[in-house]
N, C-alpha and C positions, 0 to 999 in steps of 0.2 A: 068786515062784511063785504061779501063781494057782490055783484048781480049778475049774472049770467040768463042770456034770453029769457028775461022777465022772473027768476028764480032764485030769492033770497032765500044766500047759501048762509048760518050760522057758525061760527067756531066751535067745534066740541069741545066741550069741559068738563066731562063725564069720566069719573073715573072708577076702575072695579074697585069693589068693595076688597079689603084686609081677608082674608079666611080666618075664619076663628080657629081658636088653637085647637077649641075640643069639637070642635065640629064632629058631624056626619060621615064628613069625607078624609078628616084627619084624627080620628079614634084613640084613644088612650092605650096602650101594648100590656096586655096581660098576659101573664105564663098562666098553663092550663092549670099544670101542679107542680107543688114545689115539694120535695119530701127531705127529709133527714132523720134519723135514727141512731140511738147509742146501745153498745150493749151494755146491759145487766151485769153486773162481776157476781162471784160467787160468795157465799152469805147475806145478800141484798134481797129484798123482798119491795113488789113496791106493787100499788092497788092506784086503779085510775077508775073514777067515779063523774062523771059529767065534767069533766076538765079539769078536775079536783084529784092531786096524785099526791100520794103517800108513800114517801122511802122511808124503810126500815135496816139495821143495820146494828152492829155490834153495838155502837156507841147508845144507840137510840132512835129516834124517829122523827122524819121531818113531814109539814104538808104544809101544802102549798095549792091556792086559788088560780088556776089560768082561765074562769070565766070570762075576765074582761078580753080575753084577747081570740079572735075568729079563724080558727084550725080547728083540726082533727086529731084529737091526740088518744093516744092506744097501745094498748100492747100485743104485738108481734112474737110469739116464742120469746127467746131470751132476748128482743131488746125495746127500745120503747120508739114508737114512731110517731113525727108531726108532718100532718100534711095540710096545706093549704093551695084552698084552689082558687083559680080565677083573679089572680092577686095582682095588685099592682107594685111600682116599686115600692114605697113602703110597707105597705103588708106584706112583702116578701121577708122584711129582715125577721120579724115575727118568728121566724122559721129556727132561725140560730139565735135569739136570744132566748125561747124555751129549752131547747138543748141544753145551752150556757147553763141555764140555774137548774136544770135536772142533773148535771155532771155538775153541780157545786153541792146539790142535795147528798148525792151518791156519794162524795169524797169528803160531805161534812157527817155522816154516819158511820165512812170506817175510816178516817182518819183523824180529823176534826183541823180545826182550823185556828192560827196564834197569827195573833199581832205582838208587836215588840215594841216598846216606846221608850227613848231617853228625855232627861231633865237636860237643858241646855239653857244655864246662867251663867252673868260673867260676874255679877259680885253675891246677889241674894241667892243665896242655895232654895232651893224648890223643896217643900217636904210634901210628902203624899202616904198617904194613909187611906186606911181601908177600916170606917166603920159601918160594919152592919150589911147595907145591899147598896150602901154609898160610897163614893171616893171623893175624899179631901183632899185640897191643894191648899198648901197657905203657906205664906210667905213669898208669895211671887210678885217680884221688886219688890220688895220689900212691905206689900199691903196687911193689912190686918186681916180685910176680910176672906173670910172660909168660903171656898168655888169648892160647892158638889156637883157631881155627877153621877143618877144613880144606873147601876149594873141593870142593863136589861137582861132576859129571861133568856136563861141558859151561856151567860157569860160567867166567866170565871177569873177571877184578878190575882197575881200572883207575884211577891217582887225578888225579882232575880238577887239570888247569892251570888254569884261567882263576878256577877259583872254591876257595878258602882251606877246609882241613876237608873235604874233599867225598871220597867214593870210587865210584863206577861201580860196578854189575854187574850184566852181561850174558850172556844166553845164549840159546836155543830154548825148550827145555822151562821154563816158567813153574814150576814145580813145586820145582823143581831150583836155581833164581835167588832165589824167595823162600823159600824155607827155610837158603839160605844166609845170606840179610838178618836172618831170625829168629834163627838160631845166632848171628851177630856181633852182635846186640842184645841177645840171650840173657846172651851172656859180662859186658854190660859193667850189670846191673842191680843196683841199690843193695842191700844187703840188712844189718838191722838201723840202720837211718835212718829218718830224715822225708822218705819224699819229694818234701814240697813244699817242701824244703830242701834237698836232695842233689840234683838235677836232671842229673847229669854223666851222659853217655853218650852211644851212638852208633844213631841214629833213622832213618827212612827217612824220608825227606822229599820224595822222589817216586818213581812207578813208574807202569808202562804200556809198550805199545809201542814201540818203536823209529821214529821217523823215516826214514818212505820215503823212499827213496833216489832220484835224480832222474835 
């Protein structure tokens, strides 16, 4: 504290305030519109109803709800367009993962889609079996007990000739094919082991499209 001709001068200790992140003056950045579009292939039919799109195709027909998610989705002549406006960084990705699953729709209708899975034991041979709209495992390590897993809608379970251990499946809906591969992997995972010791189970060991047909 100083005094200067009778005028007690104080220390400032005042300091500005932080800005806020979302302030006023420093605003959140949104793009006006985000668009992306695929086209249509030929034999494909596909109907859009309040966010609700239906492809049709050789194989058969998929639909699919994109209520929950805040675009514009339509169709353009031959191809299908999503737009989203006002978006911020997350709601921009919105943009390409409806795409994604409408070009999985479109390729699960004329091509369809296979998973591959091998038996990988080193003393207890894995059997697997296919009763009914279930899949049996039994014998893994050596348990007694029977792990089901049943086929969801519109999967198809099929066990490879040519190649030892192996099982097939196939269906449209990608969705529906790998989540079945995840449940029959699911059942067979070591639990209170080393697993770089235990290594027994049943893997995918490939997946992808289906082989156009000639």
């Amino acid at each position: 504290v100083r005094r200067i001709t009778g005028v007690t001068i104080q220390p400032c200790c005042w300091k500005a305030p932080a800005p806020a992140r979302h302030s006023l003056l420093h605003p959140t950045m949104k793009t006006v519109l985000a668009s992306r579009s695929i086209e249509i292939p030929e034999g494909v039919e596909v109907e859009i109803n309040a966010r609700v799109i239906k492809v049709t195709g050789p194989r058969g027909s998929l639909t699919r709800d994109f209520k929950h998610m805040s675009m514009d989705l339509r169709k353009v002549g031959n191809q299908i367009r999503v737009d989203v406006w006002f978006a911020n960084r997350k709601q921009l990705a919105v943009v390409r993962t409806v795409i994604s699953h409408i070009d999985n729709m479109i390729v699960g209708v004329t091509r369809g889609f296979i998973y591959k899975m091998r038996f990988v034991y080193s003393h207890f041979p894995i059997n697997v079996t296919l009763n009914g709209d279930n899949v049996e495992i039994r014998n893994f390590l050596g348990e007694k007990r029977v792990r089901k897993v049943k086929l969801l809608e519109g999967v198809k379970y099929v066990r490879s000739a040519d190649v030892k251990d192996q099982i097939e499946l196939s269906g449209n809906d990608i969705a529906m094919v790998s989540l079945t591969a995840a449940q029959i992997q699911g059942q067979t995972n070591v639990r209170k082991k080393d697993l770089r010791k235990f290594l027994d189970g049943i893997y995918v060991s490939e997946k992808g499209p289906m082989a156009a047909e000639e």
